[in-house]
Backbone as JSON Lines, residues from 0, in Angstrom:
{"i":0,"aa":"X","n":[106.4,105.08,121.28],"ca":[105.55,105.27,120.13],"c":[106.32,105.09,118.83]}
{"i":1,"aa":"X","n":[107.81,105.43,118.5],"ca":[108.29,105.85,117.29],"c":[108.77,103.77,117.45]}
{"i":2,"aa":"X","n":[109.08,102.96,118.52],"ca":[109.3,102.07,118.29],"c":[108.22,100.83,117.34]}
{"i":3,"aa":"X","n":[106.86,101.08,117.66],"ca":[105.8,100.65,117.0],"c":[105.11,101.41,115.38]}
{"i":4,"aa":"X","n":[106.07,102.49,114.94],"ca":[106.15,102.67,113.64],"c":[106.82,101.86,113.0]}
{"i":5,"aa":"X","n":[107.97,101.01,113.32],"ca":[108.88,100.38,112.6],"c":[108.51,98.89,112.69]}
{"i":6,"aa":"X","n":[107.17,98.41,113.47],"ca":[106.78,96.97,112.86],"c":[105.9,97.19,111.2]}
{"i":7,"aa":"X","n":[106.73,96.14,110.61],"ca":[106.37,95.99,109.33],"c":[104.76,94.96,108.83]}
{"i":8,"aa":"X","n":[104.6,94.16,109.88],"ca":[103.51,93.04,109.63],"c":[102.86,92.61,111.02]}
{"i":9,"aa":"X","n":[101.62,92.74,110.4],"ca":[100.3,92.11,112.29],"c":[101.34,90.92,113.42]}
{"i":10,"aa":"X","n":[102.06,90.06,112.37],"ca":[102.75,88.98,113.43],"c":[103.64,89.78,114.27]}
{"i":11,"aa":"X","n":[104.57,90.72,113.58],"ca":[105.83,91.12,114.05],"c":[104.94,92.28,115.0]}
{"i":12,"aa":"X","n":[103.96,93.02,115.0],"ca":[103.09,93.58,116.42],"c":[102.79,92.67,117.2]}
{"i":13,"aa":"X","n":[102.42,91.55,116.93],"ca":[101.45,90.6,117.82],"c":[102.99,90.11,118.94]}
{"i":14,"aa":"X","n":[104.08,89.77,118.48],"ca":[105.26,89.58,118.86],"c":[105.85,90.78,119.37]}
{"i":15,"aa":"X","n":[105.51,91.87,119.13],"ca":[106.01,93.03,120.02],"c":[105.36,93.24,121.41]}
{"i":16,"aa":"X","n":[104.3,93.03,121.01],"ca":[103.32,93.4,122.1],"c":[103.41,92.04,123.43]}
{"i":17,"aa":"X","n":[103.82,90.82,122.63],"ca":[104.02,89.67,123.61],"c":[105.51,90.15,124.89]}
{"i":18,"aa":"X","n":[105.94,90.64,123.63],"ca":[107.7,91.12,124.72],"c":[107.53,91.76,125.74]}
{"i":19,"aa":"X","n":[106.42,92.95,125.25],"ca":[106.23,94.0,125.9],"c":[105.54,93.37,127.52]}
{"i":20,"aa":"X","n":[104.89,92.51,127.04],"ca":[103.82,92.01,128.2],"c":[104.46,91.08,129.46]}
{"i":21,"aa":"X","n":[105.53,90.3,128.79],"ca":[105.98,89.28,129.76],"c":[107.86,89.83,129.84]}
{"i":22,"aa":"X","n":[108.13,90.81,129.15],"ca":[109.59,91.67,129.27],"c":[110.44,90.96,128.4]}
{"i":23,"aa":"X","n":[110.61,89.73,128.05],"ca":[111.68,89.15,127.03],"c":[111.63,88.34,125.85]}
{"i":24,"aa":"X","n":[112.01,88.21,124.8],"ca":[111.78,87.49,124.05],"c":[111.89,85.83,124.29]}
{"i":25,"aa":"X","n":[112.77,85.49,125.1],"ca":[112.95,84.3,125.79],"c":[111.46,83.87,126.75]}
{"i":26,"aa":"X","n":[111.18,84.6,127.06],"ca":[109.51,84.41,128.34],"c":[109.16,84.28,127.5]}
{"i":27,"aa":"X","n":[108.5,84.75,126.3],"ca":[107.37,84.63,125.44],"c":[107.03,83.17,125.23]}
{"i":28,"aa":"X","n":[108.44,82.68,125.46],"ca":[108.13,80.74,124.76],"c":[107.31,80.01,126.36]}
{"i":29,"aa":"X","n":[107.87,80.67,127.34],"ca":[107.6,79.95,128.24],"c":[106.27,80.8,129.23]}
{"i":30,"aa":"X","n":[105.43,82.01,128.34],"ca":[104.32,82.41,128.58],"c":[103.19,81.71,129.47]}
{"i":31,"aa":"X","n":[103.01,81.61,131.0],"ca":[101.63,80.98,131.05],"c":[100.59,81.56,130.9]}
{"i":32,"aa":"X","n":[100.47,82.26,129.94],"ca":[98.81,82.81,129.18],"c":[97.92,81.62,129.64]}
{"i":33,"aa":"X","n":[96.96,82.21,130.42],"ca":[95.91,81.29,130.51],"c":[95.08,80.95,129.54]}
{"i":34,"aa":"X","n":[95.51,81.39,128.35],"ca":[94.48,81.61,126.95],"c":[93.31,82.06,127.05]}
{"i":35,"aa":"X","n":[93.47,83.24,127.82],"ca":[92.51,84.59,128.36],"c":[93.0,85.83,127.06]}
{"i":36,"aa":"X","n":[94.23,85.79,127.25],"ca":[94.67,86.56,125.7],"c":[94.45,86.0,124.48]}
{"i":37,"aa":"X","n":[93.71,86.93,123.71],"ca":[93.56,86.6,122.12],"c":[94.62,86.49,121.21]}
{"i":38,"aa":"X","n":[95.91,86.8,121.86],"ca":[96.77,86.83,120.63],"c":[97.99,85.54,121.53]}
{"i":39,"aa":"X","n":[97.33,84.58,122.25],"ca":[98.47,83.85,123.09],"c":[98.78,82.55,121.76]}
{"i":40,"aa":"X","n":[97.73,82.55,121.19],"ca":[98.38,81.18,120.13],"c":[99.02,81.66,118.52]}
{"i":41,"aa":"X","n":[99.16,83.45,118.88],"ca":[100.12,83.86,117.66],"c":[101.57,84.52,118.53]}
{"i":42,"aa":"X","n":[101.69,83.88,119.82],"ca":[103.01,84.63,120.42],"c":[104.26,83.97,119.85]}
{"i":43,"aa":"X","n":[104.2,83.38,118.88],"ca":[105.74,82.99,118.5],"c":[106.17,82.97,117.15]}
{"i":44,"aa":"X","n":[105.06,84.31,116.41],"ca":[105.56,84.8,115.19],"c":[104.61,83.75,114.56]}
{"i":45,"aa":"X","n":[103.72,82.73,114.65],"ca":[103.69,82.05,113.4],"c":[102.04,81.86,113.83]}
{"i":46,"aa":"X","n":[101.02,81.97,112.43],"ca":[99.82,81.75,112.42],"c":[99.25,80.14,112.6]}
{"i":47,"aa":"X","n":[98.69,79.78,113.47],"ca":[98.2,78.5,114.0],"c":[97.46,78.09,113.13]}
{"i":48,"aa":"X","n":[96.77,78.89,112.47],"ca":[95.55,78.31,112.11],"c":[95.53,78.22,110.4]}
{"i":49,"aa":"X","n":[96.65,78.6,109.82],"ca":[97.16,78.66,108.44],"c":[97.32,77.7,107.91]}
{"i":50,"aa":"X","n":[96.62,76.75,107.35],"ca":[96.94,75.79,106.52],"c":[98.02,75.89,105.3]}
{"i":51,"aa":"X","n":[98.12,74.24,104.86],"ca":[99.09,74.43,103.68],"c":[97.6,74.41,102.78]}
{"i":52,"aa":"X","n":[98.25,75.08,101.57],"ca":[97.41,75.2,100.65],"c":[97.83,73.44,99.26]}
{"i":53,"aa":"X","n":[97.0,72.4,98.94],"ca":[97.53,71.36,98.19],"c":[97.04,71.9,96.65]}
{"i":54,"aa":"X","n":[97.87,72.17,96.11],"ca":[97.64,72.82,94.32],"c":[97.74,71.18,93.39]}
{"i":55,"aa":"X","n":[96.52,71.5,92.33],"ca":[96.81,70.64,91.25],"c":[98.1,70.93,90.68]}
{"i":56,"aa":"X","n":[98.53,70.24,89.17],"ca":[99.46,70.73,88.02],"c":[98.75,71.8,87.58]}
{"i":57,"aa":"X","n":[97.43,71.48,87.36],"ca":[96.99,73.04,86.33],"c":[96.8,74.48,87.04]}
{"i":58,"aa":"X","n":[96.61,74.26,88.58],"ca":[96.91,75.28,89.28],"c":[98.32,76.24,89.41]}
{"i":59,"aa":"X","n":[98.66,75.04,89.97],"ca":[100.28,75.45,89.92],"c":[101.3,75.86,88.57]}
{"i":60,"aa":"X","n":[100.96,75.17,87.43],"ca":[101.5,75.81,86.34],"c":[100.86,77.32,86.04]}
{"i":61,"aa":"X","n":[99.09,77.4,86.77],"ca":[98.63,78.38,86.43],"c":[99.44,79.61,87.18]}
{"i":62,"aa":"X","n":[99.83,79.39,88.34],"ca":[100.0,80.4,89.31],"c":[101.66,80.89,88.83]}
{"i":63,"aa":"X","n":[102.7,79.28,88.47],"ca":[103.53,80.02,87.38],"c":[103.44,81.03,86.63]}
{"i":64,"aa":"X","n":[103.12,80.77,85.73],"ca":[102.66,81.55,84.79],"c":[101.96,83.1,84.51]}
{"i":65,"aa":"X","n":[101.47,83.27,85.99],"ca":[101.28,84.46,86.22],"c":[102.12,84.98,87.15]}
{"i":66,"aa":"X","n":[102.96,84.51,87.99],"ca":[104.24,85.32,88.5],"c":[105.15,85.64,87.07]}
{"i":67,"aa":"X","n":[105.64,84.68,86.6],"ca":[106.1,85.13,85.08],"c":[105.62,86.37,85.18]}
{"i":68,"aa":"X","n":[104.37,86.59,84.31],"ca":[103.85,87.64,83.86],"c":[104.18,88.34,84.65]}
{"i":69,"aa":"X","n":[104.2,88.99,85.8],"ca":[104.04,89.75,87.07],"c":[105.63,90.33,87.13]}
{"i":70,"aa":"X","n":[106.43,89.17,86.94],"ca":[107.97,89.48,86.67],"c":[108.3,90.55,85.85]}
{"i":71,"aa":"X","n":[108.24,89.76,84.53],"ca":[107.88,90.77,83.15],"c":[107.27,91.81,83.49]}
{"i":72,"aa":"X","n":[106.39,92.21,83.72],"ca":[106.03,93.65,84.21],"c":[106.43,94.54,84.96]}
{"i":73,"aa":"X","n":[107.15,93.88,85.66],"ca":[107.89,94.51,86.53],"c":[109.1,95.23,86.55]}
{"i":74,"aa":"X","n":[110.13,94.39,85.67],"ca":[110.97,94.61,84.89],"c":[110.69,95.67,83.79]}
{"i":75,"aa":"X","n":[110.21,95.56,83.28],"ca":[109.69,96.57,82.4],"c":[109.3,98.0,82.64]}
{"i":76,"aa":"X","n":[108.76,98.37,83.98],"ca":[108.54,99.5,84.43],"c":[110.15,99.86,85.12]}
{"i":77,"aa":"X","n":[110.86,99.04,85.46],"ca":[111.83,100.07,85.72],"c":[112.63,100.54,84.95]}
């Protein structure tokens, strides 16, 4: 129980729980999940279905521009 307090993120459970199931981190790659399990196409840490996101210039300068800001604020509170 105290080992599943210390996953930080859904992948790094979804990857615990794969170890747990087939005993090694090495099996996990070579898993024959019949793809009966729901979590067999996130067993290797990484989301399948995650696209890249394609940003304009005005997006991307936008999204600059507000990490900036986000920085600056940040800085500032400490």
């Amino acid at each position: 129980m105290e080992e599943a307090k210390k996953i930080t993120s859904p992948m790094k459970a979804i990857r615990a729980h794969c170890k747990q199931c087939v005993g090694s981190f090495p099996e996990i790659i070579n898993c024959g999940g019949d793809n009966s399990c729901p979590l067999f196409d996130f067993r290797l840490g990484k989301n399948p279905y995650r696209t890249v996101r394609i940003l304009t210039d005005e997006q991307r300068a936008s999204a600059i521009e507000r990490l900036q800001k986000a920085r600056e604020t940040q800085q500032k509170e400490k």
